[in-house]
C-alpha positions in Angstrom: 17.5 -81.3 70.0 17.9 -77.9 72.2 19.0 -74.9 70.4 22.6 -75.4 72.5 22.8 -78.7 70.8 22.3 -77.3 67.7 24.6 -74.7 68.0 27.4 -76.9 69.1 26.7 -79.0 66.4 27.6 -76.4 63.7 30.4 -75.4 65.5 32.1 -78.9 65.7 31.4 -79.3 62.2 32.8 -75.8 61.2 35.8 -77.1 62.5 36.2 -80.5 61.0 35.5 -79.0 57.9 38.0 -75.9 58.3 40.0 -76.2 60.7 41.4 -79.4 60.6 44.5 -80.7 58.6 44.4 -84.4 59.7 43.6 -87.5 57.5 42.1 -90.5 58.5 41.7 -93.8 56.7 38.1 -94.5 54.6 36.9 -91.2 56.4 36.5 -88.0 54.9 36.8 -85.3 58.1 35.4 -82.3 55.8 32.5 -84.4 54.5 31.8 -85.8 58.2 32.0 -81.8 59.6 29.7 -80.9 56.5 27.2 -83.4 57.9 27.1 -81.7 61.5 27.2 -78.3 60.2 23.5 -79.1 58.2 22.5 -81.4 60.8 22.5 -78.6 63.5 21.4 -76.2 61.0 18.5 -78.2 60.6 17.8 -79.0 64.7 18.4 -75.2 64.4 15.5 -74.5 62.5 13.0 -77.3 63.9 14.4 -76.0 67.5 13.0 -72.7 66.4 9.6 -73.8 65.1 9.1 -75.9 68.0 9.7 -73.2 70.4 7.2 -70.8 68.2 4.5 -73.8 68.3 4.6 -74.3 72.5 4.4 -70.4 72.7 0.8 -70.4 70.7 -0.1 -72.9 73.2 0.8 -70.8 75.9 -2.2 -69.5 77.9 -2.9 -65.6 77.2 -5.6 -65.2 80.4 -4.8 -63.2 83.2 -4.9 -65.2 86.2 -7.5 -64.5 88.9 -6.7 -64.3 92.2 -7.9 -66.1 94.4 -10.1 -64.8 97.6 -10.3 -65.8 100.6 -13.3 -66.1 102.8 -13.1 -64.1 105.5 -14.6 -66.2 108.3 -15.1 -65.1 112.3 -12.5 -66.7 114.5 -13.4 -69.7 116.1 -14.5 -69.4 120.0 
């Protein structure tokens, strides 16, 4: 899950859970947004970790350039 997902995530379920007034048979809107809001927290976090685990993997050398061999023209 991308941070952006995650985010959105805790945002819809911010507002089942607060913002909402509407009832809906054998579901529970505040206990649904409730759900979402520590299911993105949670992709949150991984999101985070993940992204701190690919930049150790990242390369640290400087990359060499490359020269070219400077050959005579042809005849």
């Amino acid at each position: 899950m991308t941070i952006a997902g995650s985010i959105f995530l805790i945002a819809v379920g911010a507002i089942l859970r607060f913002a909402t007034n509407l009832h809906v048979a054998h579901v529970s809107l505040h206990t649904v947004g409730l759900i979402l809001m520590i299911a993105g927290a949670a992709g949150l976090i991984l999101g985070f970790v993940q992204q701190r685990m690919w930049a150790r993997r990242a390369p640290n050398a400087v990359i060499a350039e490359e020269r070219e061999i400077q050959r005579p023209p042809p005849y």
